[in-house]
C-alpha positions as CSV (number, residue, x, y, z in Angstrom):
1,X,-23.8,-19.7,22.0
2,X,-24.0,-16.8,19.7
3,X,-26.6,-13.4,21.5
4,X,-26.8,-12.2,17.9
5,X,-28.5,-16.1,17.2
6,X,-30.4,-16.7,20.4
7,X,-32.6,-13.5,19.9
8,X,-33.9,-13.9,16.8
9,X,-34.7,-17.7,17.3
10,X,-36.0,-16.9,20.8
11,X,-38.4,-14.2,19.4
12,X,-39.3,-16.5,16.6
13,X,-40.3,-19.3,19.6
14,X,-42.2,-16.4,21.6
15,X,-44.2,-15.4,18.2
16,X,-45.3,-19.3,17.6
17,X,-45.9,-19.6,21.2
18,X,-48.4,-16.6,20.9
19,X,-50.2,-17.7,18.1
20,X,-51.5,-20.7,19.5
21,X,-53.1,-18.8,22.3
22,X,-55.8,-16.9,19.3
23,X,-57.9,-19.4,17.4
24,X,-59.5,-18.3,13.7
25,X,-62.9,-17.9,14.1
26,X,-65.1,-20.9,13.7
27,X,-68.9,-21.8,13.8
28,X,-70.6,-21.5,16.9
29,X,-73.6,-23.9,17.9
30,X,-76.2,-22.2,18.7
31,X,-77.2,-24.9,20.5
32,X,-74.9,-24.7,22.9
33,X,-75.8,-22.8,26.1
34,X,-72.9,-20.3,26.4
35,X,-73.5,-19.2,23.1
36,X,-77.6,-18.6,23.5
37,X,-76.5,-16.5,27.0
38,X,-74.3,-14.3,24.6
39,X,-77.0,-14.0,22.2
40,X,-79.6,-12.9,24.4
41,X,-77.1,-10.8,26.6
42,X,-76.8,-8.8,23.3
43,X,-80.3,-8.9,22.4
44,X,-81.5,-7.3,25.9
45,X,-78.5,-4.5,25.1
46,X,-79.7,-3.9,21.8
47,X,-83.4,-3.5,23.0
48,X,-81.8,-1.3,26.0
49,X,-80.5,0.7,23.0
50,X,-83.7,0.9,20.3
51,X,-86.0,4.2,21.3
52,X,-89.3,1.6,20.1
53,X,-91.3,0.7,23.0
54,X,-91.4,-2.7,22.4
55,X,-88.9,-5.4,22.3
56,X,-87.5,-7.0,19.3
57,X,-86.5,-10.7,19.6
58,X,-84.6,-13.0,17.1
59,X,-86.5,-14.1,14.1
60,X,-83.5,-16.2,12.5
61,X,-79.7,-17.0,13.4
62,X,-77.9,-16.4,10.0
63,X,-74.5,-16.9,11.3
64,X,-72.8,-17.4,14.5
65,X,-68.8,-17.8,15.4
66,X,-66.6,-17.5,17.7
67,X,-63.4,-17.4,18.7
68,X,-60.9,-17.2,21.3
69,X,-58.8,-14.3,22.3
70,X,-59.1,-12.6,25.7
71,X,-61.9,-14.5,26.4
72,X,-64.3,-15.7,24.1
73,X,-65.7,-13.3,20.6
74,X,-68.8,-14.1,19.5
75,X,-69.8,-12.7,16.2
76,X,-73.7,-13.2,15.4
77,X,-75.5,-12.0,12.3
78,X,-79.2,-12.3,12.9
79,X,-82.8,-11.4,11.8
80,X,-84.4,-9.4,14.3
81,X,-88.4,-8.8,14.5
82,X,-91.1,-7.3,16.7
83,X,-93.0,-8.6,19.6
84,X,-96.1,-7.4,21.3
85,X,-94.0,-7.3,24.4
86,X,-93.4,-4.1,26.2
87,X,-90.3,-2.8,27.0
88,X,-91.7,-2.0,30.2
89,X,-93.9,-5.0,30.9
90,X,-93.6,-8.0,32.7
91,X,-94.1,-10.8,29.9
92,X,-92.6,-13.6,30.1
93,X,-93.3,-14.9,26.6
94,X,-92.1,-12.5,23.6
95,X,-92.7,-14.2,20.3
96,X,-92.1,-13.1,16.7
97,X,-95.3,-11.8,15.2
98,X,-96.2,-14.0,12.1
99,X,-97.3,-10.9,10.0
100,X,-94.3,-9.0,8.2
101,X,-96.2,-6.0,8.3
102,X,-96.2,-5.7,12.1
103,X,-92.6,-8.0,12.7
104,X,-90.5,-5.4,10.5
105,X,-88.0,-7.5,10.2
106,X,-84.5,-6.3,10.3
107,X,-80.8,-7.8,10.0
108,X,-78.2,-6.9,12.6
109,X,-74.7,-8.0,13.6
110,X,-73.9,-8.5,17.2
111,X,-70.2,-8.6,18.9
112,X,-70.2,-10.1,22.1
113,X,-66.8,-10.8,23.7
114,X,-67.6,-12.8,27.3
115,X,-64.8,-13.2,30.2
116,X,-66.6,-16.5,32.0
117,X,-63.8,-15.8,34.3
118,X,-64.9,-12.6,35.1
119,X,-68.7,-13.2,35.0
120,X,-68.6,-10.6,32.6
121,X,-70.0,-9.7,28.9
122,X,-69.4,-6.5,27.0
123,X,-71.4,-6.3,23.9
124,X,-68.7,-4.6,21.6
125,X,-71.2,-3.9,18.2
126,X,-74.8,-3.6,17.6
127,X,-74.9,-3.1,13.7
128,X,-78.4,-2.8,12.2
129,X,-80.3,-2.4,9.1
């Protein structure tokens, strides 16, 4: 056989090969358990993050994906609001304040990429507006 042949059609098999291993992003249930622990995992970072001394909980999920690469990419886009819940308390129940005024809602994007294999979660992005 032909070595000028075999490694372009070899590298050609490699690349296909390769492909298969990343999936496009898709919709995530929200439902589904693996993708609430990645939610909250980055909303207890983001509330690490926010200098406000109470904590913020999701108000709405707008969007959530994910997607398979070294591990699995979660991509949420939610509506954040305010809680009478202390940062440095001990509640156990955090809800969303009714009132706008005292919610201040805000949008934010979280990227969460979990390794289950590794017991491990890095969130990647906090955007927030």
């Amino acid at each position: 056989m032909n070595p000028k042949l075999v490694f372009p059609v070899l590298a050609a098999f490699l690349a296909v090969g390769a492909a298969n291993l990343v999936e496009a992003s898709i919709h995530a249930d929200i439902n589904d358990p693996r993708v609430q622990e990645a939610l909250q995992f980055a909303v207890v970072e983001h509330n690490k993050g926010t200098k406000s001394l109470f904590l913020s909980q999701v108000a709405k999920v707008i969007k959530a994906q994910r997607q398979v690469i070294a591990g699995i990419f979660y991509l949420f886009t939610v509506q954040m609001a305010m809680t009478s819940c202390r940062k440095d308390g001990t509640d156990q129940l955090c809800t969303v304040y009714q009132d706008p005024e005292k919610a201040q809602p805000y949008q934010c994007t979280f990227e969460v990429l979990t390794r289950p294999w590794l017991i491990h979660e890095i969130l990647i992005g906090d955007i927030c507006s």
